[in-house]
C-alpha positions as CSV (number, residue, x, y, z in Angstrom):
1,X,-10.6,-0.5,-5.3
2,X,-11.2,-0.1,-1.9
3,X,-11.4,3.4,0.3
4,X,-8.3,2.5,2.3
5,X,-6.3,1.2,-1.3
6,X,-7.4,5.1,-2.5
7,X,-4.3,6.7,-0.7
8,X,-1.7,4.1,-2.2
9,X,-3.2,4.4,-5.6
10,X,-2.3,8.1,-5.4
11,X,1.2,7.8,-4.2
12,X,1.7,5.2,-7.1
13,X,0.2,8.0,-9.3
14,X,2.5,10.7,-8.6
15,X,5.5,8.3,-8.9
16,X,4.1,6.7,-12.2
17,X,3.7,10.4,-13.6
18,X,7.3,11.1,-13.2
């Protein structure tokens, strides 16, 4: 994963835990 892919990967975290 790149540095600027971190940021999306978080969003798509938050939405995956809900």
């Amino acid at each position: 994963m790149t540095a600027a892919s971190k940021p999306a990967v978080g969003m798509v975290n938050l939405v995956v835990m809900q």
